[in-house]
C-alpha positions as CSV (number, residue, x, y, z in Angstrom):
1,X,3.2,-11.7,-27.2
2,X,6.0,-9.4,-25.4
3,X,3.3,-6.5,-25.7
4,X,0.3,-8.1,-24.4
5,X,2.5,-8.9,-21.5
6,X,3.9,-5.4,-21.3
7,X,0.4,-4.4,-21.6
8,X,-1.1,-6.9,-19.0
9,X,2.2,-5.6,-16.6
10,X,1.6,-1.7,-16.8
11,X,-2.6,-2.2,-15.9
12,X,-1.8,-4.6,-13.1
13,X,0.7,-1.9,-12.1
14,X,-1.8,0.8,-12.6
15,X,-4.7,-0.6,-10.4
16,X,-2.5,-1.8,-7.2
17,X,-1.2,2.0,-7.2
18,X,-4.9,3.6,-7.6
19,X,-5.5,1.0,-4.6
20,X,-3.3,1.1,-2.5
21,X,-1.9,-2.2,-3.0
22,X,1.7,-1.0,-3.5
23,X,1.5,1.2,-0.1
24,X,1.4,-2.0,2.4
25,X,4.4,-3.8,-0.1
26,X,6.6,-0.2,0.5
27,X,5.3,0.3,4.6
28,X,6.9,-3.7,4.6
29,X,10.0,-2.7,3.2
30,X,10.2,0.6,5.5
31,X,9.8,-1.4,8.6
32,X,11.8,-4.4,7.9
33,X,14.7,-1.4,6.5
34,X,14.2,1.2,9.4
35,X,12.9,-0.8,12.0
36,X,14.2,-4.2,12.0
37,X,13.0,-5.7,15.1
38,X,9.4,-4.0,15.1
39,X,6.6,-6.8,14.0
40,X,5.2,-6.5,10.7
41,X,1.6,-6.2,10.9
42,X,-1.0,-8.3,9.0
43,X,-2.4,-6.6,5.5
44,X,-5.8,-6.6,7.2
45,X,-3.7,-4.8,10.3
46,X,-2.2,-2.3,8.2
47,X,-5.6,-1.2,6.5
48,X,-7.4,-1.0,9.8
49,X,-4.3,1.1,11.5
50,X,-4.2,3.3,8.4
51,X,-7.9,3.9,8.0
52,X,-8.1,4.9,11.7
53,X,-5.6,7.0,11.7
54,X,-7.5,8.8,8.5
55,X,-10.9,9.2,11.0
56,X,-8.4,10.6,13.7
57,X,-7.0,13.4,10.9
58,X,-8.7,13.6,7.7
59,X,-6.2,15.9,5.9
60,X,-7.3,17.2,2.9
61,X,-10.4,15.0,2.6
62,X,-13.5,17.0,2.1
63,X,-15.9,14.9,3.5
């Protein structure tokens, strides 16, 4: 049972990295660590700011 678990525990961990999940959870802990007193913005917030601020510089993006 210990290796279905394992197992269950490294694909859950897998598909919150490929999505993104794990960024707003480390952005928390960078604000609340760095910037104590700033608010700490909404999930839905944080994806909105984020992909805005993609449109504003795509980077490396082809498209």
């Amino acid at each position: 049972m210990s290796v279905l678990r394992r197992g269950w525990y490294a694909v859950t961990w897998y598909v919150t990295g490929v999505l993104g999940e794990s960024d707003y959870q480390r952005y928390v802990a960078h604000l609340r660590r760095v910037h104590p007193d700033a608010p700490v913005p909404t999930v839905g917030e944080y994806w909105r700011e984020r992909y805005a601020a993609l449109d504003v510089d795509p980077g490396a993006r082809c498209c």
